[in-house]
N, CA, C and O atoms as a MOPAC input file, in Angstrom:
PM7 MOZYME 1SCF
protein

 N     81.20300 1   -66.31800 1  -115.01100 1
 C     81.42900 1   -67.71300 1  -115.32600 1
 C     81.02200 1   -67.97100 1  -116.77100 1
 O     80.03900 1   -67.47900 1  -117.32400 1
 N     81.82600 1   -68.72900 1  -117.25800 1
 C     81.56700 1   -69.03500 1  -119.06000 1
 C     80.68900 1   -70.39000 1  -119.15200 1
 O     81.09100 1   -71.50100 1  -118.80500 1
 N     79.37100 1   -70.08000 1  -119.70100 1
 C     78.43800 1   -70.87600 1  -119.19300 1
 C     78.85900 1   -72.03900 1  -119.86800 1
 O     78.46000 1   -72.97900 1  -119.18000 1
 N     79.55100 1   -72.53300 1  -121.01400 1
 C     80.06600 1   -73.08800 1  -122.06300 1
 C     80.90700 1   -74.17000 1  -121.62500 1
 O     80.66900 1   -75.32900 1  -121.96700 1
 N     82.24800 1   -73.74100 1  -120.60900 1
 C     82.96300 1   -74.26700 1  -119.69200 1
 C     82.95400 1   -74.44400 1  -118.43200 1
 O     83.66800 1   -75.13200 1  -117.70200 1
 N     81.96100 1   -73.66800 1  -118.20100 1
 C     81.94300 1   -73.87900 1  -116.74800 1
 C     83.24300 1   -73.25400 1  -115.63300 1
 O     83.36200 1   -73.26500 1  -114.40800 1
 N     84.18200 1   -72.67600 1  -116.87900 1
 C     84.85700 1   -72.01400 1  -115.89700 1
 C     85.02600 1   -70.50900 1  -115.67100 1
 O     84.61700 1   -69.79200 1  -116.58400 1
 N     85.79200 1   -69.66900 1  -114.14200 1
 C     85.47800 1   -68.51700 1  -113.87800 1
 C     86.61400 1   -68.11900 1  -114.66900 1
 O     87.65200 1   -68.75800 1  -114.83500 1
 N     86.15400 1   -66.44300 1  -115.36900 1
 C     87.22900 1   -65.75200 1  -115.78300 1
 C     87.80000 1   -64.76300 1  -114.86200 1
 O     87.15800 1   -63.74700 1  -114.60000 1
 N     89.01800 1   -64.99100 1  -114.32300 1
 C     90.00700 1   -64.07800 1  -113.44500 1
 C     90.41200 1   -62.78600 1  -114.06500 1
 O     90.98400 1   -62.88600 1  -115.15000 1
 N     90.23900 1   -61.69200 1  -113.62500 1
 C     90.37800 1   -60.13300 1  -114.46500 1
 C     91.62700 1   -59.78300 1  -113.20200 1
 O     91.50500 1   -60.16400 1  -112.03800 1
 N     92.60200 1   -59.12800 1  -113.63000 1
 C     93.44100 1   -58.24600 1  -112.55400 1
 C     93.98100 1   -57.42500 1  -113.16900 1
 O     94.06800 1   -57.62000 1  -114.38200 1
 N     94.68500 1   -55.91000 1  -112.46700 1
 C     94.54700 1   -54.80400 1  -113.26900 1
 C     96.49600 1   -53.94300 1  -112.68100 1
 O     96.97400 1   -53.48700 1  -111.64300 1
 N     96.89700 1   -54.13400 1  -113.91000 1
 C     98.16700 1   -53.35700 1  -113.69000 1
 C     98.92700 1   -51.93500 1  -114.23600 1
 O     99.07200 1   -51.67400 1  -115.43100 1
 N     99.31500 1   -51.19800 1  -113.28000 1
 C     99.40900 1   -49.69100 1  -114.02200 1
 C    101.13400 1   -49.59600 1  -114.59300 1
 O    102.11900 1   -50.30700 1  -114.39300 1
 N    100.94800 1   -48.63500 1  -115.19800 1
 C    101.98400 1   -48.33400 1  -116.46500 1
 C    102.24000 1   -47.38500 1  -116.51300 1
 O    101.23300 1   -46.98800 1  -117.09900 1
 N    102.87400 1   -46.45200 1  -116.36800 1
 C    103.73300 1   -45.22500 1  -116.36800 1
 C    104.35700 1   -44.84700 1  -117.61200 1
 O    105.53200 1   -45.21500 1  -117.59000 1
 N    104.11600 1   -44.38000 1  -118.47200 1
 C    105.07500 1   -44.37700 1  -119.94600 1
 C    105.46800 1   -42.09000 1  -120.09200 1
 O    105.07200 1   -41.12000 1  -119.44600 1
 N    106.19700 1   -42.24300 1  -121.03100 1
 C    106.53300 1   -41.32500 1  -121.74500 1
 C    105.15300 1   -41.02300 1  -122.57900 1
 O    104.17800 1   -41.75100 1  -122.76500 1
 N    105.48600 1   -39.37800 1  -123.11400 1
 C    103.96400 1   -39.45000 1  -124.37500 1
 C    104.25900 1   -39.94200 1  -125.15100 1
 O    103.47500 1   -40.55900 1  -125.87200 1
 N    105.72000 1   -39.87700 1  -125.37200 1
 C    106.20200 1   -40.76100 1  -127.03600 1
 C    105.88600 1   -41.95300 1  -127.13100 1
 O    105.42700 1   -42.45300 1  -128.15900 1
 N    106.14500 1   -42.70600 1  -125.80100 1
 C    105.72700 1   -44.11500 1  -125.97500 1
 C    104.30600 1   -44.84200 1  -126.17200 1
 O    104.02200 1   -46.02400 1  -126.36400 1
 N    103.59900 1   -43.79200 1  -126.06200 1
 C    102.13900 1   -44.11500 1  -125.36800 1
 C    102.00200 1   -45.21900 1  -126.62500 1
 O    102.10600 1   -46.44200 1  -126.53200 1
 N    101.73700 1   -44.42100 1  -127.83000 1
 C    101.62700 1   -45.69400 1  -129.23600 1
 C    101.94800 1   -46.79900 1  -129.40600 1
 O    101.17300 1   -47.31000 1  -130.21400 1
 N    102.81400 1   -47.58800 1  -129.02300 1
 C    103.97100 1   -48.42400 1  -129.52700 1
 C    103.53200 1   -48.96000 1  -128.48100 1
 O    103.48000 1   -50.18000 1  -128.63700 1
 N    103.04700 1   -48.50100 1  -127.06700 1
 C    102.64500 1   -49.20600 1  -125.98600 1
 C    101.39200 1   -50.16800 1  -125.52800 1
 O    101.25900 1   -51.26900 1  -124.99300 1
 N    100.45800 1   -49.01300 1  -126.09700 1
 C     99.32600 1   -49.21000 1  -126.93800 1
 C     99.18600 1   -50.73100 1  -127.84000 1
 O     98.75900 1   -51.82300 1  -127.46400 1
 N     99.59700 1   -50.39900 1  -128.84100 1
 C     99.79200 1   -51.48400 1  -129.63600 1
 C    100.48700 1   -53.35600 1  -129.21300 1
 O    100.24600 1   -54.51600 1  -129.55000 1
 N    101.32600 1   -52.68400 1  -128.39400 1
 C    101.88900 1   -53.77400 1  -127.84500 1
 C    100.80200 1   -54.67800 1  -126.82500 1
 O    100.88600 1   -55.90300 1  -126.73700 1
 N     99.75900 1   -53.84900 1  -126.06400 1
 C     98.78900 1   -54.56300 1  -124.97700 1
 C     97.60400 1   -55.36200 1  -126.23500 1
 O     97.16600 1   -56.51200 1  -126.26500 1
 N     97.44400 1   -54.56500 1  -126.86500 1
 C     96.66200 1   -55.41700 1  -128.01900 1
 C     96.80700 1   -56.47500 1  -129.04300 1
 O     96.14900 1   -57.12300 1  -129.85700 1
 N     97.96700 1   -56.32200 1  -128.59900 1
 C     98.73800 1   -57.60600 1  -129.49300 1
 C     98.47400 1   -58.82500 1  -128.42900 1
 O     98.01400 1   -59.94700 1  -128.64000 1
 N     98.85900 1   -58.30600 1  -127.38900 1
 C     99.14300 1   -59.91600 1  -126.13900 1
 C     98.14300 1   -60.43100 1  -126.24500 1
 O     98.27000 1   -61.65100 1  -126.14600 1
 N     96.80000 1   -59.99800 1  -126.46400 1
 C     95.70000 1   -61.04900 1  -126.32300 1
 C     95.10800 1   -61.06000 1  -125.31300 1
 O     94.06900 1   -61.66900 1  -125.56600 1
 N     95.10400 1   -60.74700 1  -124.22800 1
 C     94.47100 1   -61.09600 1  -123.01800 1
 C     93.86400 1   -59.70600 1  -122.50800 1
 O     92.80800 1   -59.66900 1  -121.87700 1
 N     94.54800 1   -58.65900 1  -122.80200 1
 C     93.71100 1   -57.60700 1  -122.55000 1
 C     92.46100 1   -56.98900 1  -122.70800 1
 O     92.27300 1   -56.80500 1  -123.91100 1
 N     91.67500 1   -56.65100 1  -122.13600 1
 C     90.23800 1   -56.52600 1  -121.90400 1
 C     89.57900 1   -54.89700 1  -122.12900 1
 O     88.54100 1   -54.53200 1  -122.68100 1
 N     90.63000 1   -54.15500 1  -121.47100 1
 C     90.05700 1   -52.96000 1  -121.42400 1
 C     92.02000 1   -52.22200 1  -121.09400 1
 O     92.96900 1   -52.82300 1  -120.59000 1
 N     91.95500 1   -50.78600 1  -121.62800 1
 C     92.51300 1   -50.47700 1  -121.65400 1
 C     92.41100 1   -48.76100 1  -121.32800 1
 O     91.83100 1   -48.11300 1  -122.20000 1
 N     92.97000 1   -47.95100 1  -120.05500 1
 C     92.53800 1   -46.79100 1  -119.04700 1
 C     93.41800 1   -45.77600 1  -119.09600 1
 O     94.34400 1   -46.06400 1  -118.33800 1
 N     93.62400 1   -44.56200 1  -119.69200 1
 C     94.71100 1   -43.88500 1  -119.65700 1
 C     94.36600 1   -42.95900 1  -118.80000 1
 O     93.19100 1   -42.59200 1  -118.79900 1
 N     95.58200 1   -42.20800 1  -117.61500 1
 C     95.10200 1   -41.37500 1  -116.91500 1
 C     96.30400 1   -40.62900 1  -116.73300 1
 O     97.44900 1   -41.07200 1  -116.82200 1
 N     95.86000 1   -39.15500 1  -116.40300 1
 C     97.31800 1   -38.51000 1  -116.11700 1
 C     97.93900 1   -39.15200 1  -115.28700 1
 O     97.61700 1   -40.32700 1  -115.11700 1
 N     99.22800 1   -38.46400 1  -114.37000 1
 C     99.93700 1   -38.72500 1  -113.80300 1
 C     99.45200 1   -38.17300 1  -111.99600 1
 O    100.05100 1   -38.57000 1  -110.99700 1
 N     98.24300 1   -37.19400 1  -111.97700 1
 C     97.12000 1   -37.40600 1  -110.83100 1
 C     95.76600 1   -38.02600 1  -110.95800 1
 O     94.73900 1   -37.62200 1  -110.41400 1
 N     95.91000 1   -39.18200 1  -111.84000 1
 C     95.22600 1   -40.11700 1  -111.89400 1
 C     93.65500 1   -39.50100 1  -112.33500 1
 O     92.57700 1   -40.06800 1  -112.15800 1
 N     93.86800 1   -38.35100 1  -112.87300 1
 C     92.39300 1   -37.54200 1  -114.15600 1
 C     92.14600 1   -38.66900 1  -115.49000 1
 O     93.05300 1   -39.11000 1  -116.19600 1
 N     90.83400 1   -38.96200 1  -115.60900 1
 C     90.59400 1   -40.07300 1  -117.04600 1
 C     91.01800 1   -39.22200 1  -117.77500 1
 O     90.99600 1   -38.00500 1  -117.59100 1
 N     91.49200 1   -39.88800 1  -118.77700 1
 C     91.83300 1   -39.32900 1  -120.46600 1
 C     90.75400 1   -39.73300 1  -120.96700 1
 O     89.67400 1   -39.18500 1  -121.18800 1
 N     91.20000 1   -40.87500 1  -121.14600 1
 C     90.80900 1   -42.35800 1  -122.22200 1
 C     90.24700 1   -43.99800 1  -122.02100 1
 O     90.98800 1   -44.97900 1  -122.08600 1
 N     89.04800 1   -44.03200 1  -121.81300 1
 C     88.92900 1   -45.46000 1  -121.77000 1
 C     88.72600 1   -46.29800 1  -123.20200 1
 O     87.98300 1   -45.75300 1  -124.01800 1
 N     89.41700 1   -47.77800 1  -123.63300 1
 C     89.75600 1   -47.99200 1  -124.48800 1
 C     88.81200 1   -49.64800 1  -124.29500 1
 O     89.62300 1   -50.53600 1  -124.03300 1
 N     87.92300 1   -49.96900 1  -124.34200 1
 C     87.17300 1   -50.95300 1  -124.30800 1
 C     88.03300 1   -52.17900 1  -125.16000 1
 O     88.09400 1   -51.77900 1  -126.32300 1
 N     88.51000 1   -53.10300 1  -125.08000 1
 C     88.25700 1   -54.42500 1  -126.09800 1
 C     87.43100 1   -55.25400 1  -125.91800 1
 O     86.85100 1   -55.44000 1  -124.84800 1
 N     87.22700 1   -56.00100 1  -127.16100 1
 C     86.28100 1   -56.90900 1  -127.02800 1
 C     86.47700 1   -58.54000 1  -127.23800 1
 O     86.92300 1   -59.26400 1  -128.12800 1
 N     85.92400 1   -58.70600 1  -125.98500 1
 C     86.32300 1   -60.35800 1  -126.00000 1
 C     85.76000 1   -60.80800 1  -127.30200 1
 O     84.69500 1   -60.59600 1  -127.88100 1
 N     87.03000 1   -61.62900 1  -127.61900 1
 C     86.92900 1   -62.90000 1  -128.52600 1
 C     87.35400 1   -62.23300 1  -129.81700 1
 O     87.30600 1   -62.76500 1  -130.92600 1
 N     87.76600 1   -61.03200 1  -129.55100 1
 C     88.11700 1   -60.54500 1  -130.96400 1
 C     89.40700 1   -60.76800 1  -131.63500 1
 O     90.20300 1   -60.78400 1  -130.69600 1
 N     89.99400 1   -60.92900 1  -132.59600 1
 C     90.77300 1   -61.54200 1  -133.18500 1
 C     91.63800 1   -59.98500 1  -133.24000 1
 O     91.12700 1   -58.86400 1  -133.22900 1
 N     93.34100 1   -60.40500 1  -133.31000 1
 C     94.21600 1   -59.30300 1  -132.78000 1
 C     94.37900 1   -58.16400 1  -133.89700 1
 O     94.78900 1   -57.02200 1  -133.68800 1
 N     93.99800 1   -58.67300 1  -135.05400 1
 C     94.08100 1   -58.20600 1  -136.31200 1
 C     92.46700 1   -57.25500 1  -136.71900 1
 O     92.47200 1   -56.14600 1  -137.25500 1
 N     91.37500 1   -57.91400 1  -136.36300 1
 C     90.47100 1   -57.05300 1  -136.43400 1
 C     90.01700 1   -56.02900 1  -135.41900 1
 O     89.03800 1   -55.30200 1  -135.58600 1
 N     91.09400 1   -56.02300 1  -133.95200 1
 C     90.78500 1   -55.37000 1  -133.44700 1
 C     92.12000 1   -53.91900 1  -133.59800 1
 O     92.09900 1   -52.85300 1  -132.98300 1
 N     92.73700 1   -54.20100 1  -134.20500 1
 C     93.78900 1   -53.08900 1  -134.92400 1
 C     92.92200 1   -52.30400 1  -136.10700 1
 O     93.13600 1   -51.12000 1  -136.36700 1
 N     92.12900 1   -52.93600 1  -136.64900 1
 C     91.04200 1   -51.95100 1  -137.38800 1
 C     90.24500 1   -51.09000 1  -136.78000 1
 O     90.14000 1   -49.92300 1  -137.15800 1
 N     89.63500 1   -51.56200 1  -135.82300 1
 C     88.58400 1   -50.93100 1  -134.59200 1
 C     89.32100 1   -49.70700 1  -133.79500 1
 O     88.75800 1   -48.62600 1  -133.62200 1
 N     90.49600 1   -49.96300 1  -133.38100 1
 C     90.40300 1   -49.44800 1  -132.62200 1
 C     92.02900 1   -48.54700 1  -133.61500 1
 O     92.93200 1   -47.92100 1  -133.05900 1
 N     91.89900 1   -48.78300 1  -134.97500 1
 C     92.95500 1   -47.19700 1  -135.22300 1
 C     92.54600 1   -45.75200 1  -135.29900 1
 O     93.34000 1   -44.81200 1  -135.31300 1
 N     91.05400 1   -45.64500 1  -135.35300 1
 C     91.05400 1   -44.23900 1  -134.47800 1
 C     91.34500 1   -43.72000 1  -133.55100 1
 O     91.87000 1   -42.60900 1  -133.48900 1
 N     91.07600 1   -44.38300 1  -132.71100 1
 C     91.71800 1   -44.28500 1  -130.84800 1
 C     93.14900 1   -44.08500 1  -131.00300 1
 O     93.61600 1   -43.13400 1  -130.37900 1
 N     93.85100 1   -44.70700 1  -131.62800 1
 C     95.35200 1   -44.64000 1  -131.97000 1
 C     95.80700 1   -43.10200 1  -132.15100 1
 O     96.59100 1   -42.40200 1  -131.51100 1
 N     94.81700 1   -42.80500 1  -133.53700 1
 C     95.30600 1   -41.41500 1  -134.62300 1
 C     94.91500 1   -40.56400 1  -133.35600 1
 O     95.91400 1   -39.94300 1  -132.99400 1
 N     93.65400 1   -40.26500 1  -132.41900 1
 C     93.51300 1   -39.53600 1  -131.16300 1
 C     94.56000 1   -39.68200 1  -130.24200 1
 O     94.79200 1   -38.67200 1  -129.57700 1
 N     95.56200 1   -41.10200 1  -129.92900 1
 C     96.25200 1   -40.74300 1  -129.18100 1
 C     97.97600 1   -40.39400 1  -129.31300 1
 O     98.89300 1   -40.16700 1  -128.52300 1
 N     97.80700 1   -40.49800 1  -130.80200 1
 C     99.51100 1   -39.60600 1  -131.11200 1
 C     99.22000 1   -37.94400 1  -131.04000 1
 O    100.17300 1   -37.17600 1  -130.90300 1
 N     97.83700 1   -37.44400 1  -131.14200 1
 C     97.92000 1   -35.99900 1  -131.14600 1
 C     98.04200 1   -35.51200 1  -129.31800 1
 O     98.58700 1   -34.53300 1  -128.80800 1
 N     97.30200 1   -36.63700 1  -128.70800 1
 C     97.20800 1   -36.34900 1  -127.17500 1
 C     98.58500 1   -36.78000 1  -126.47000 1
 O     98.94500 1   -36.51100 1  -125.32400 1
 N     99.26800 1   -37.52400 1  -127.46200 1
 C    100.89100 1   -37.94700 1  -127.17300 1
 C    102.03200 1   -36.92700 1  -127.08200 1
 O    102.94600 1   -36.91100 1  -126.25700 1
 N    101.78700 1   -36.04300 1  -128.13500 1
 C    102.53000 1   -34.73200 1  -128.30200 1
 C    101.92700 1   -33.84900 1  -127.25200 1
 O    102.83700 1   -33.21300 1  -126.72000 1
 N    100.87700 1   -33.58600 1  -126.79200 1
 C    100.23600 1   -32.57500 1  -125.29100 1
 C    100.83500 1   -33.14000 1  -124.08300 1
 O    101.01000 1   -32.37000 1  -123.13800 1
 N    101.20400 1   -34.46100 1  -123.95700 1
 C    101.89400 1   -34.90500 1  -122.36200 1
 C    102.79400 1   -35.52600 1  -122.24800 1
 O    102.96100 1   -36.62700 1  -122.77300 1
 N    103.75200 1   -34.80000 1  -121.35800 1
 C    104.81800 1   -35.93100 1  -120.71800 1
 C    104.83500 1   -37.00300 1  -120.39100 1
 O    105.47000 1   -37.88500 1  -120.97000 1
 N    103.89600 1   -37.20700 1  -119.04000 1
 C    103.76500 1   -38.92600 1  -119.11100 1
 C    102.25900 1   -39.19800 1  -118.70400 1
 O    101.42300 1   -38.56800 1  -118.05600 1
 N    102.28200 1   -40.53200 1  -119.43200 1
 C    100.86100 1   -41.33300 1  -118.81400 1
 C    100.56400 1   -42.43500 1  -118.30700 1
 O    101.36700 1   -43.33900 1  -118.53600 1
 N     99.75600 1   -42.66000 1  -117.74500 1
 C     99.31500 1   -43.80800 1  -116.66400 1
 C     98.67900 1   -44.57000 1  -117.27000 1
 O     97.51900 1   -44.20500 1  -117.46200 1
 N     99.01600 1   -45.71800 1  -117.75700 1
 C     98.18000 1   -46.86400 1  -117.89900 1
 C     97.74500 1   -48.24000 1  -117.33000 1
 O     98.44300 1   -49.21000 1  -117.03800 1
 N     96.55500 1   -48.08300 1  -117.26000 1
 C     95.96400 1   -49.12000 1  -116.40900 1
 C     95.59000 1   -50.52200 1  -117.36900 1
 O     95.19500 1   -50.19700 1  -118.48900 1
 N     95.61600 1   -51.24200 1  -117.25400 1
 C     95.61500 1   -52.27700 1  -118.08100 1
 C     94.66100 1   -53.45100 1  -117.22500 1
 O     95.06700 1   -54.03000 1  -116.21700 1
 N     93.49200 1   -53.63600 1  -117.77000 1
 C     92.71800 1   -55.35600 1  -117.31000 1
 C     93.01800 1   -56.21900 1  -118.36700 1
 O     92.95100 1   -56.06600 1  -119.58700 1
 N     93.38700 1   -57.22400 1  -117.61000 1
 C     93.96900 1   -58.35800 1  -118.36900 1
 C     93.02500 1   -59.64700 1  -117.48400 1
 O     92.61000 1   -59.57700 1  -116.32700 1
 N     92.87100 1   -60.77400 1  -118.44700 1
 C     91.94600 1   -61.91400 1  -117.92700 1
 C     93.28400 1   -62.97900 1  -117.69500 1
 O     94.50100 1   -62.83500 1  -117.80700 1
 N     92.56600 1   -63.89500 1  -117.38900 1
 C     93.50600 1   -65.45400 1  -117.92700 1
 C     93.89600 1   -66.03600 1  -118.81600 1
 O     94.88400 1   -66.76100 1  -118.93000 1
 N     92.57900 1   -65.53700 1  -120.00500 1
 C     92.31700 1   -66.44500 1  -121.13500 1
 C     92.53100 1   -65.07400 1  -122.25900 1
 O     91.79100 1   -64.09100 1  -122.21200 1
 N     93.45400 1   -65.18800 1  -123.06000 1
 C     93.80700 1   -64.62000 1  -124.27800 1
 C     92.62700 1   -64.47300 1  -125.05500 1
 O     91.88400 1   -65.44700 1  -125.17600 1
 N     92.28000 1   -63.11700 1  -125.73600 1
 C     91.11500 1   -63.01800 1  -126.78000 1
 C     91.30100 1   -63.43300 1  -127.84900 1
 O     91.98700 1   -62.80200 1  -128.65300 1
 N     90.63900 1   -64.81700 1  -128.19700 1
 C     90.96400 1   -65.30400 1  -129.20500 1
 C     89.63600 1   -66.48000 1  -129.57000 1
 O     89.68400 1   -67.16800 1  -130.59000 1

């Protein structure tokens, strides 16, 4: 609960299936929307890769700084796999 508003934040979590090529472009795209929270890559028998933390309240632009290492790690791990599983937590309220 956001002690501020008084209201509850709703988290729910949806998976993603991509190509390796796509993984980037995919990537980028959940961090753009704003609302995403955390971000889970897993093979395709559901083994962790990658957990990709965001951080609330962060602005979409400073979190493209933060997190372009994770990026440059995942075009080299993009070229090693066919496809990947992404799990995605998303809130109600856009990070902003």
């Amino acid at each position: 609960m956001d002690e501020e508003t008084g209201k509850t934040e709703r988290t729910w979590t949806e998976e993603i299936e991509v190509a390796g090529t796509e993984l980037i472009d995919r990537i980028k795209e959940l961090i753009k929307a704003g609302n995403v929270r955390r971000v889970i890559l897993r093979t395709p028998d559901n083994k962790l890769l990658l957990e990709i933390p965001l951080t609330a309240g962060a602005v979409a632009g400073g979190v493209f700084v933060l997190v372009a290492p994770v990026l440059a790690a995942l075009g080299a791990m993009a070229a090693l796999l066919a496809k990947v599983k992404i799990q995605v937590v998303r809130t109600d309220q856009p990070n902003l």
